[in-house]
C-alpha angles and dihedrals in degrees: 000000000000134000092067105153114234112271081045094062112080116109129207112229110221132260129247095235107058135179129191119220109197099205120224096314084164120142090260085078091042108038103091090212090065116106080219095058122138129227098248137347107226088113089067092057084057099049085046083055102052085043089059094046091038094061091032084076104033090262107153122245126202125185127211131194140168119249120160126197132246107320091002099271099146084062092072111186098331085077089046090054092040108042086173088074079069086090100065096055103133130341106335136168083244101059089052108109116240121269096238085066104031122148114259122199125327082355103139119233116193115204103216130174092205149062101265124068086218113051116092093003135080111245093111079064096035094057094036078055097059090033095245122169109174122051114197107199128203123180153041140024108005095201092032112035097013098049089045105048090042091056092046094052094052085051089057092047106260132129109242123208116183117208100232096196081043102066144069150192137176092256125037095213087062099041082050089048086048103058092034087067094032081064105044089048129014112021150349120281113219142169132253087246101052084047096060092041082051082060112054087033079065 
């Protein structure tokens, strides 16, 4: 990414422990007949992809998903300002993840009800547990989930790197909008490919 004006153009170099964090890649993003469903799902082949790498070379992998309680209380007013989350009250078909990208074992999977993997779970004291200090992150939505989980990893003191080809969002203007501030902010774009590289280097 380039035209970044001076005072947006400072890098983090990555750590030496990494985690990946695979972002909400649950059926309610795939079904076509989901009001949450994405454009297309090569994203997904990518994520696959840094999963496989990831655990290739003893990187660790955590999952998240959205589940809300009976009526959807727990969803406070995101789920007010978006009725589609409705979906994913309970255990649902929807709020199952994909099989491309499913858990294997001892894999940890936090259940959350809003857009940052961090907030109301434990995965800050999850990753300082393992000493962790870069947290490579895959899924959905690139300007909801993403941004979110990014900004708030930075706030906890890791390096983010987002995984541009691994993540998605429902317009492309607004993926590519999203990763143009991410970068200029919060966190490092990369590709799938220099992920993997960043790996196997480690």
């Amino acid at each position: 990414m380039t035209g970044f004006a001076h005072g947006f153009d400072g890098t983090l170099a990555p750590g030496t422990a990494p985690a990946v964090v695979a972002v909400d890649l649950m059926r309610a993003y795939f079904d076509p007949q989901s009001p949450l469903c994405l454009p297309d799902k090569e994203f997904l082949d990518s994520a696959a992809q840094v999963l496989v790498a990831a655990r290739a070379c003893g990187v660790p992998v955590l999952h998240t998903r959205v589940s809300f309680g009976p009526d959807g209380a727990d969803g406070g007013v995101f789920i007010r300002k978006v009725p589609a989350l409705r979906l994913l009250i309970g255990e649902t078909e929807l709020g199952q993840l994909m099989p491309e990208v499913a858990p294997e074992e001892g894999e940890t999977v936090l259940v959350k009800q809003y857009a940052s993997a961090f907030f109301g779970t434990d995965l800050a004291q999850l990753l300082h547990t393992r000493a962790i200090d870069t947290l490579v992150i895959v899924g959905t939505s690139t300007s909801g989930c993403i941004r979110a989980t990014a900004v708030d990893a930075m706030q906890h003191g890791f390096v983010p790197i987002v995984v541009g080809n691994a993540v998605g969002d429902r317009d492309a203007a607004v993926h590519d909008g999203s990763l143009y501030d991410l970068q200029a902010k919060y966190a490092e774009i990369w590709n799938s490919s220099a992920v993997e590289e960043y790996f196997r280097e480690g």
